[in-house]
Steps between C-alpha positions, in 0.01 A plus 500: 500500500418222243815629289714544822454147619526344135825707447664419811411109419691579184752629685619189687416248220760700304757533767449100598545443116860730516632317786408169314701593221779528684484196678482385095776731374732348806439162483458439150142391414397567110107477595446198268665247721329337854789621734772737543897394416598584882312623805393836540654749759272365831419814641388644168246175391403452888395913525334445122311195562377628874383803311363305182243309786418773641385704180290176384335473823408881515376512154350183471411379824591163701257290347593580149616245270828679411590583892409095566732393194773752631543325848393204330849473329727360757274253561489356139874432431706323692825766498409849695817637276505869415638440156176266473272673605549880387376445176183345589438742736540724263229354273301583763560783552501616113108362523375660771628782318331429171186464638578812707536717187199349333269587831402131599605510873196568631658517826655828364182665382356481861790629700475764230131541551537484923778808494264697290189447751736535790611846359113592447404397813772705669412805299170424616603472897733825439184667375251411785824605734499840364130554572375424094288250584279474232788466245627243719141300457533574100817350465453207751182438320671468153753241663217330544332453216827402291564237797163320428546559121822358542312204773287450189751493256750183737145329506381480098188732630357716203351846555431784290775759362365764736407351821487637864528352834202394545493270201828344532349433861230311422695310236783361713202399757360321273802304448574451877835689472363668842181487700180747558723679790790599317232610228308744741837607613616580140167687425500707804854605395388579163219694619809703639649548172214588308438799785836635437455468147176680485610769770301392809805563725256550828394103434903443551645444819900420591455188670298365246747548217838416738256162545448461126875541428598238741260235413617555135867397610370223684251371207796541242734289703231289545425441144798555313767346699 
């Protein structure tokens, strides 16, 4: 999934970057200058530059500084001209790619991160379906513990190399990520976990792991918006 989602990003930066040089090839722009000889074809640069937004805002989210700069643009120069404008848009985009390829759009990493839970968490769901409940607990369970690690991680919260639930519980408490009820809540579900991990499959019950599966959706988009 991680590769999936980074390739298909890949995808469209290249294709954006294609249709960009022809709007370049056809209107005559050598890359070194701030504007292009003649207007591009409208259609083309309107479809490109719809498509260029969107991409930024997906990867890097509406608050980000390259998505505010992007609409940003009209508003700084006084002529809303294509042959103006393409280039700078351009920049943009050629940025947002950079920092793309280097991994610094964190909002990236965590759409990245979200599929791959999702895609747990429906294994996990298929699993309890088809009557495994126990290896529905397991994997719920290890969702988890790499959410808190992760809760840890978004919060400068240290904790030991190998950790379990109940630590990384206490710790964010500590730090008043959550209160005492959400902790009790998060132990009783690891107390589920740890039964399926050590075989006490009588001390499991359905409704108790469809529970824990839907408060972990709810706590992740809770947390990690």
């Amino acid at each position: 999934m991680n590769n999936d989602l980074k390739g298909l990003i890949e995808k469209k930066f290249n294709k954006l970057f294609l249709l960009a040089e022809e709007i370049i090839s056809e209107s005559g722009w050598n890359k070194t200058k701030t504007k292009l000889f003649s207007d591009p074809n409208t259609i083309k640069y309107s479809s490109w530059k719809i498509e260029v937004r969107n991409l930024i805002k997906k990867v890097c989210g509406n608050n980000s500084e390259h998505y505010k700069e992007f609409i940003e643009v009209p508003k700084k120069s006084n002529y809303d001209y294509p042959f103006i404008m393409f280039p700078i848009y351009y920049g943009i985009l050629k940025g947002v790619y950079n920092d793309f390829k280097e991994g610094l759009l964190i909002d990236i990493k965590h759409k990245i991160r979200a599929e791959l839970v999702d895609d747990f968490l429906e294994q996990a769901k298929l699993l309890l379906d088809d009557g495994y409940r126990h290896a529905a607990a397991s994997l719920a369970g290890a969702v988890l513990e790499d959410t808190l690690r992760k809760l840890c991680d978004a919060n400068s919260i240290s904790y030991p190399e190998k950790t379990k639930i109940d630590t990384l519980n206490i710790e964010l408490v500590k730090k008043g990520i959550y209160n005492k009820i959400t902790q009790k809540l998060i132990t009783a579900y690891a107390d589920i976990r740890n039964n399926a991990d050590h075989g006490y499959f009588n001390k499991i019950k359905q409704g108790d792991v469809s529970d824990m599966i839907n408060w972990i959706y709810k706590f992740l988009s809770e947390y990690f918006k």
